[in-house]
Residue frames as a rotation matrix with the C-alpha (Angstrom) as fourth column:
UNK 1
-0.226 0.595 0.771 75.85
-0.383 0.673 -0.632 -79.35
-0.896 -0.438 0.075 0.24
UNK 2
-0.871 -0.390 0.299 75.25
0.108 0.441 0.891 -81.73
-0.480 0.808 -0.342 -2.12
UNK 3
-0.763 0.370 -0.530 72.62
-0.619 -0.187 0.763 -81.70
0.183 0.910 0.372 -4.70
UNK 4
-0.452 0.468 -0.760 71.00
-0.055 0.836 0.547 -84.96
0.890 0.289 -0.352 -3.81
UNK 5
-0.705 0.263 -0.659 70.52
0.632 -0.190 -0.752 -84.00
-0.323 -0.946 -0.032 -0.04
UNK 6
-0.605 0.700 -0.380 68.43
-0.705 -0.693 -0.153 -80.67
-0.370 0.175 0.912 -1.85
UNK 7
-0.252 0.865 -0.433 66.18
-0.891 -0.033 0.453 -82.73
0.377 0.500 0.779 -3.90
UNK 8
-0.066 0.474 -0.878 65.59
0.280 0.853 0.440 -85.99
0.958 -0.217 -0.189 -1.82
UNK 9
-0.576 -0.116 -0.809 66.53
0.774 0.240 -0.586 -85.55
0.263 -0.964 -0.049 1.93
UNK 10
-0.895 -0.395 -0.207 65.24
0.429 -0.637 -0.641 -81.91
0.122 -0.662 0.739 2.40
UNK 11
-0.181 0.983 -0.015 61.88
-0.497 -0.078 0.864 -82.16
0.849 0.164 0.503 1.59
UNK 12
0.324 0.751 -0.575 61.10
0.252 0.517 0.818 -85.02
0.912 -0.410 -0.022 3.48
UNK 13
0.130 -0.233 -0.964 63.65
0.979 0.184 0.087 -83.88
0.157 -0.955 0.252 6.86
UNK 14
0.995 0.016 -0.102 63.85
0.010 -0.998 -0.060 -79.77
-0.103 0.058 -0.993 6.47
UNK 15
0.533 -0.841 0.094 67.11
0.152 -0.014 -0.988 -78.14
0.833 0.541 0.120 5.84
UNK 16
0.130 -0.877 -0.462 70.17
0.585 0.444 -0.679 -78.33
0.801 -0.182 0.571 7.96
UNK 17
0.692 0.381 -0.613 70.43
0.722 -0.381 0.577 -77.00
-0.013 -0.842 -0.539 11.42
UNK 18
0.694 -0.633 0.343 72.29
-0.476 -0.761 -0.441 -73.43
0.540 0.143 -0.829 11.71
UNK 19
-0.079 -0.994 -0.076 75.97
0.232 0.056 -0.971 -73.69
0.969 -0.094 0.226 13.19
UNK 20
0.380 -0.019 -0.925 75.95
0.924 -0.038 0.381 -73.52
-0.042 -0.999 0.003 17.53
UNK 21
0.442 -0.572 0.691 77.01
-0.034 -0.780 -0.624 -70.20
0.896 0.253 -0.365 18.17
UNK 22
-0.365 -0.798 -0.480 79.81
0.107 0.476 -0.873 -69.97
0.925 -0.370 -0.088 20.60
UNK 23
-0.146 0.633 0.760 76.86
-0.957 -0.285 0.054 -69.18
0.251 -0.720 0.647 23.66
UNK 24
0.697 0.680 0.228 75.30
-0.714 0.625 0.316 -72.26
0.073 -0.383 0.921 23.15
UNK 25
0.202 -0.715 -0.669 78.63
-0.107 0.663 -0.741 -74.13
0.973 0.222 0.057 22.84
UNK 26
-0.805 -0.259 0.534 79.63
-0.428 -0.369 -0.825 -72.53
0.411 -0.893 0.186 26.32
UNK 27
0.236 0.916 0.324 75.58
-0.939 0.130 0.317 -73.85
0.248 -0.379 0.891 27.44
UNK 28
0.825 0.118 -0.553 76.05
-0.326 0.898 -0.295 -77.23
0.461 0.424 0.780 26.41
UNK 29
0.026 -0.942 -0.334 79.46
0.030 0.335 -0.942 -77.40
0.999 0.014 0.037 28.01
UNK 30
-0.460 0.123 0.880 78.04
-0.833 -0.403 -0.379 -75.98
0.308 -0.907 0.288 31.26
UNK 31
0.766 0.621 0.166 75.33
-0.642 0.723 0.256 -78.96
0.039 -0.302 0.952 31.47
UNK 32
0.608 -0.401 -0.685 77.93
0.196 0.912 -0.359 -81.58
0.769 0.085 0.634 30.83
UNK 33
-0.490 -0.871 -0.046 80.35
0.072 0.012 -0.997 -80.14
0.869 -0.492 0.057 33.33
UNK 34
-0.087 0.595 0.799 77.32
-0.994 -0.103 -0.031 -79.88
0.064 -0.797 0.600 35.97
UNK 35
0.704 0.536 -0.465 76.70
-0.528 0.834 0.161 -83.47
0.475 0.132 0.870 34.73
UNK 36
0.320 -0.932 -0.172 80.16
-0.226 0.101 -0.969 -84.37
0.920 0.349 -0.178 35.70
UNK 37
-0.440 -0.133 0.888 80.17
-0.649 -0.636 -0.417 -82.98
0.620 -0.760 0.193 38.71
UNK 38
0.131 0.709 0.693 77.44
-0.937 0.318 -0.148 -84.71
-0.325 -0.629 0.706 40.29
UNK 39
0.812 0.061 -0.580 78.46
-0.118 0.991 -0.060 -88.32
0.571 0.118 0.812 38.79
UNK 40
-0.001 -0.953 -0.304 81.98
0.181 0.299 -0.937 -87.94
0.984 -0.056 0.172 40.51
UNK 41
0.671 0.397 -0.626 80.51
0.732 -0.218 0.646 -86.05
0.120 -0.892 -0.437 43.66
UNK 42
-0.757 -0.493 0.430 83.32
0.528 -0.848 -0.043 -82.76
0.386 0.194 0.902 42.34
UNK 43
-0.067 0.501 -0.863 81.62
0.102 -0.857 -0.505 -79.18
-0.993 -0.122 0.006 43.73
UNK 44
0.011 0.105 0.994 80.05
0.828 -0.559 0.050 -77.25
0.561 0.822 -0.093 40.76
UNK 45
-0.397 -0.357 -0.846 81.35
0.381 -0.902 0.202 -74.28
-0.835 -0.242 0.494 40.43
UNK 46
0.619 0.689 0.378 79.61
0.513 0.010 -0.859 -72.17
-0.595 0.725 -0.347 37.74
UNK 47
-0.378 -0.925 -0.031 81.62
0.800 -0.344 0.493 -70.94
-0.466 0.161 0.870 35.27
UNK 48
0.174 0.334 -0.926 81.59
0.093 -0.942 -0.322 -67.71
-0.980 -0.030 -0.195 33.77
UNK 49
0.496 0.081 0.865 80.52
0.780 0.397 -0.484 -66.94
-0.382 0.914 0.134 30.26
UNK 50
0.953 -0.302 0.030 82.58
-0.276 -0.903 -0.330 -64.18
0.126 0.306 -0.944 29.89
UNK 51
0.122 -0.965 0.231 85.63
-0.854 0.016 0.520 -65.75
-0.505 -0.261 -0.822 30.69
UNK 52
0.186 0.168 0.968 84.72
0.345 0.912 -0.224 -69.25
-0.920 0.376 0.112 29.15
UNK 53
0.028 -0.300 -0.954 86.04
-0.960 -0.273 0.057 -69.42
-0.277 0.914 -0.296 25.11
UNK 54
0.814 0.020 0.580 85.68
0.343 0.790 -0.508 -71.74
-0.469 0.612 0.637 22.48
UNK 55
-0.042 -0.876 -0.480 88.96
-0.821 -0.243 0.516 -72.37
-0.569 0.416 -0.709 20.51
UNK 56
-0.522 -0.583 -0.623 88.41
-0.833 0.505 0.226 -74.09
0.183 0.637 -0.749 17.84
UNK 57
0.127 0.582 -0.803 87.16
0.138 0.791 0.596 -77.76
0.982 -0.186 0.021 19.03
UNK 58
-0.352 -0.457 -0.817 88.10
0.748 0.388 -0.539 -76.91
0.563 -0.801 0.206 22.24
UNK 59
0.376 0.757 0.535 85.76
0.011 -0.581 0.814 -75.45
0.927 -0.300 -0.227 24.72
UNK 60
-0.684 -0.706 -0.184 87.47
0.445 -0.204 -0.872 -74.00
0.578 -0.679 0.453 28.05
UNK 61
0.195 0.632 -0.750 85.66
0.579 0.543 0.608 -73.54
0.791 -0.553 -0.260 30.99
UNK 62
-0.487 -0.682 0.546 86.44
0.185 -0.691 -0.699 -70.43
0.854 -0.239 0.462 33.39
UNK 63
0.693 0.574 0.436 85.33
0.234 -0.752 0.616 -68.44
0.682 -0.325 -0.656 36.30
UNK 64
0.569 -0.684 0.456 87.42
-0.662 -0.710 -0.241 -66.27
0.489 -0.165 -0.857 38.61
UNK 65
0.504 -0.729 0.463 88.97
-0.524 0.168 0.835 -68.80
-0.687 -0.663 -0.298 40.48
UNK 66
-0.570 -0.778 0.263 90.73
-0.403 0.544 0.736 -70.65
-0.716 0.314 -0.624 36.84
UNK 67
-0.228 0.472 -0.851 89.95
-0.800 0.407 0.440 -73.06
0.555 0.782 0.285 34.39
UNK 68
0.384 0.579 0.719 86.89
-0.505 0.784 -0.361 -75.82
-0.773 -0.225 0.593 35.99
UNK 69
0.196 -0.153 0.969 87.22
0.288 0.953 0.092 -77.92
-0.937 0.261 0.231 32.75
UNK 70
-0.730 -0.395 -0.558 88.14
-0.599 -0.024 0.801 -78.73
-0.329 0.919 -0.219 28.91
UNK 71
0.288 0.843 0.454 85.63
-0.039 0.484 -0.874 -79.84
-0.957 0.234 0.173 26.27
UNK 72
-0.766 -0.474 -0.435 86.41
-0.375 -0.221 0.900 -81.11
-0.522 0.853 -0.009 23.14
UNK 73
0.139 0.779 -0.612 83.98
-0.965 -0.033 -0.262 -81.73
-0.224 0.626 0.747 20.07
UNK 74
-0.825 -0.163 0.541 83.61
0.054 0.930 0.363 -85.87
-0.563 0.329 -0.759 18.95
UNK 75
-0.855 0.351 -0.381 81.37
-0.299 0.266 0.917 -87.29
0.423 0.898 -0.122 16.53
UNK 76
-0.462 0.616 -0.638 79.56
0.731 0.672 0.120 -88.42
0.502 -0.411 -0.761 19.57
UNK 77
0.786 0.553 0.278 79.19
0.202 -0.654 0.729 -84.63
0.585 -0.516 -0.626 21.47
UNK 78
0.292 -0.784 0.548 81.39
-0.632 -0.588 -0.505 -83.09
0.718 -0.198 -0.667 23.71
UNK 79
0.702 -0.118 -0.702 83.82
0.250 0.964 0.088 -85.10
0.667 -0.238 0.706 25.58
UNK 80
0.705 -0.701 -0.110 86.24
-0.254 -0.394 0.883 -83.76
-0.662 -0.595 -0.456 28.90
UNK 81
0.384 -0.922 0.045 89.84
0.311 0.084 -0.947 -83.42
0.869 0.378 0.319 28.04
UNK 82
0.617 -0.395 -0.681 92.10
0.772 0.134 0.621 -83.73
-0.154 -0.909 0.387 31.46
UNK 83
0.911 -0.088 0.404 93.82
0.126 -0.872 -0.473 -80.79
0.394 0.482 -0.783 31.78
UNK 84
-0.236 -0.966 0.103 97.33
0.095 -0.129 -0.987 -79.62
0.967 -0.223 0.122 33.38
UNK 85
-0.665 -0.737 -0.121 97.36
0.479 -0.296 -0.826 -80.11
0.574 -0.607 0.550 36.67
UNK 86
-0.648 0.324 -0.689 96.33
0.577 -0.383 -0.722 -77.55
-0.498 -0.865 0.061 39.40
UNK 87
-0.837 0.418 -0.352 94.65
-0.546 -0.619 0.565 -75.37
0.018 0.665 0.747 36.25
UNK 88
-0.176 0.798 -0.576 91.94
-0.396 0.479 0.784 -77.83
0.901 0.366 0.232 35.81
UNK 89
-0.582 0.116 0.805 90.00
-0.803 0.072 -0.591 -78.77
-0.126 -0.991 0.051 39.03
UNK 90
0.346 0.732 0.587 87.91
-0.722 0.608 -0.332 -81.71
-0.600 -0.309 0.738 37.92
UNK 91
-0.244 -0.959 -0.143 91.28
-0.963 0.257 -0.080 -83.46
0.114 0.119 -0.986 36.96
UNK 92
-0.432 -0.234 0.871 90.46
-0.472 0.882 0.004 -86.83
-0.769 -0.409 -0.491 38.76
């Protein structure tokens, strides 16, 4: 971090937020794929944080019956990524 962020910005805004760990990545991906759901009229299915994995930008979606969805990271927040097929159920 630069110098000029320590002695102007962080006084007046506090210091940088910690890094998401890969829980709350998996959270945050859950709300958006509930959001999803209910704008397309798709079942939610809930996915399972034990199967669910963050790779990289890419956040994968699980729960015993497959992969529900794909999330990738944007400047703007997390954004679906169509997946392959029968693997991904909220395809349309």
């Amino acid at each position: 971090m630069s110098n000029l962020f320590r002695m102007i910005l962080e006084p007046l805004i506090g210091p940088p937020p910690d890094p998401l760990t890969d829980e709350e990545v998996i959270v945050r991906a859950t709300k958006a794929y509930r959001a999803r759901c209910s704008r397309k009229g798709l079942i939610f299915n809930q996915p399972n944080k034990g199967l669910s994995e963050v790779d990289g930008d890419i956040i994968v979606l699980r729960n015993c019956k497959g992969v529900l969805a794909r999330y990738s990271w944007t400047y703007k927040g997390l954004r679906f990524v169509k997946g392959s097929g029968k693997e991904d159920q909220t395809n349309e």
